[in-house]
C-alpha positions in Angstrom: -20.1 -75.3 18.9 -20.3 -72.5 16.6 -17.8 -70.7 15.4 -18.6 -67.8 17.4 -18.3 -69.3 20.6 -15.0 -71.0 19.6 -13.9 -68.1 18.5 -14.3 -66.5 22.0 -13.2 -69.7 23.8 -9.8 -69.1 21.2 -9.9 -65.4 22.1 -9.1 -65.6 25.9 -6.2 -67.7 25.7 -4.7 -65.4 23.0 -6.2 -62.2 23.2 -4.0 -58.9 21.4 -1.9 -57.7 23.7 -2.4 -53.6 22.7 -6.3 -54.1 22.2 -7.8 -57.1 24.3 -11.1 -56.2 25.0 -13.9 -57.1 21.5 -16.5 -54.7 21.1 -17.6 -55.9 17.8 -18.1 -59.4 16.2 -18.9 -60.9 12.4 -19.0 -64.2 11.4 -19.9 -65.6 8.4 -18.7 -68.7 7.2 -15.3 -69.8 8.4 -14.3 -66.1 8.6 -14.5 -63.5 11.6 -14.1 -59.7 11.9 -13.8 -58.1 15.5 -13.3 -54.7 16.4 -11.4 -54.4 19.6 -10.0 -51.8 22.0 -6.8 -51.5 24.4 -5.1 -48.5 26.6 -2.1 -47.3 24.8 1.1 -47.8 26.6 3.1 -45.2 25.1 4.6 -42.0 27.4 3.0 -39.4 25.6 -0.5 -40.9 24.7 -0.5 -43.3 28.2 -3.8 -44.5 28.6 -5.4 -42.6 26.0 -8.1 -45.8 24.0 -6.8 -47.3 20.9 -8.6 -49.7 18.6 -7.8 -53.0 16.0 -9.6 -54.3 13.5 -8.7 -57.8 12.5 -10.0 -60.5 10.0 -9.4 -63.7 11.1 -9.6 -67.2 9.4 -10.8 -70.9 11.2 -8.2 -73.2 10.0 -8.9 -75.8 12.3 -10.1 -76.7 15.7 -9.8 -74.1 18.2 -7.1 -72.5 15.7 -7.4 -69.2 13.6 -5.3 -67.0 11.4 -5.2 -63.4 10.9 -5.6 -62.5 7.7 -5.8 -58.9 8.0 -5.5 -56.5 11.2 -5.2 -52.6 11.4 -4.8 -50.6 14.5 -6.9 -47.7 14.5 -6.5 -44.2 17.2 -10.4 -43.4 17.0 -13.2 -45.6 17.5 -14.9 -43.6 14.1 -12.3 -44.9 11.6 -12.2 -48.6 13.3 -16.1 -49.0 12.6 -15.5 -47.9 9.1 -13.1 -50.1 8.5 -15.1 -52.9 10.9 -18.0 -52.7 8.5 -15.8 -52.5 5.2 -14.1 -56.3 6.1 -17.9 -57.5 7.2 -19.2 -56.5 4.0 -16.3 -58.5 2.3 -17.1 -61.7 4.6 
């Protein structure tokens, strides 16, 4: 299995609570970077699409570890970020 589809397998039992949904993937190595997004839950932005940027660690079967995540309020400054942690991977 690669680490790619573990990762997704991983994913669905513990997805992010405020972003849940992966619009982006990179993986190289034992390392992954997804860009995800979520409906803010907050009164005066209710709804409104929020974003997270997390890199993430395989440190053993079916288990990863964040190593960096960053929530992000447009989708502009989360694939900046997305493609600064893939170039560092």
């Amino acid at each position: 299995m690669t680490i790619r589809t573990e990762f997704l397998r991983w994913h669905n039992k513990h997805p992010n609570f405020a972003t849940p949904w992966i619009e982006k993937l990179a993986v190289k190595g034992n390392k992954v970077v997804e860009l995800s997004s979520g409906r803010k839950m907050f009164q005066d932005d209710y709804n409104k699409l929020m974003y997270g940027v997390t890199m993430l660690e395989k440190i053993g079967p079916n288990k990863f570890k964040t190593l960096v995540g960053k929530p992000f309020q447009t989708e502009n400054g989360a694939m900046n970020y997305f493609n600064k942690l893939k170039r560092t991977i």
